[in-house]
C-alpha positions in Angstrom: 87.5 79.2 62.7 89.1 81.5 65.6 86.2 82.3 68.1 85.6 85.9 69.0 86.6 86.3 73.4 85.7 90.1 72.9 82.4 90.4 75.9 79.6 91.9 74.8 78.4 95.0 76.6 75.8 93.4 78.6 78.6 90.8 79.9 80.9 94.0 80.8 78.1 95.0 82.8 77.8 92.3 84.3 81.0 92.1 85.5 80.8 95.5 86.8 78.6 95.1 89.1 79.7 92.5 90.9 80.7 92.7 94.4 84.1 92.3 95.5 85.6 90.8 98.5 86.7 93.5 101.2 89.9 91.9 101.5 90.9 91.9 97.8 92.2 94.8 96.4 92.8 95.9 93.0 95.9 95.3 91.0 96.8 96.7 87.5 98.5 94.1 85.1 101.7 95.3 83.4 101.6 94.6 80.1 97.4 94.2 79.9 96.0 97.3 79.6 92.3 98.4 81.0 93.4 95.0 83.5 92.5 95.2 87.0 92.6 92.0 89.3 90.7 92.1 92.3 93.2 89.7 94.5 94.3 89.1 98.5 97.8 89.3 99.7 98.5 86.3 99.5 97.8 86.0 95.9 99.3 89.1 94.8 102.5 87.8 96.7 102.9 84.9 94.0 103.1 87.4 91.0 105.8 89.8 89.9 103.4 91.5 87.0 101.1 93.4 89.7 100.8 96.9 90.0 99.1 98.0 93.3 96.1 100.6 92.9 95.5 101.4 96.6 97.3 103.5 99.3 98.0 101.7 102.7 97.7 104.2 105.4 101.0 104.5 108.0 99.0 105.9 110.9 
């Protein structure tokens, strides 16, 4: 039997809420839609599938 990984709606919120690192920042996943990755630098260097979601300032 092929178990269900659909979340439930009280495990989404769950997930929502939960705090994130000021140094990660959020990455969309090509490919995986609704993804977002919360990730540093440096581990968003090691992938080629990212998609930033945040502006760097050039001042």
């Amino acid at each position: 039997m092929k178990q269900s990984l659909k979340a439930t709606a009280k495990e989404n919120q769950r997930v929502a809420h939960q705090l994130i690192e000021a140094s990660k920042k959020p990455y969309m996943v090509r490919d995986m839609p609704k993804t977002v990755l919360y990730l540093t630098p440096e581990q968003a260097a090691k992938r080629t599938d990212l998609i930033p979601q945040f502006i760097t300032s050039t001042y």
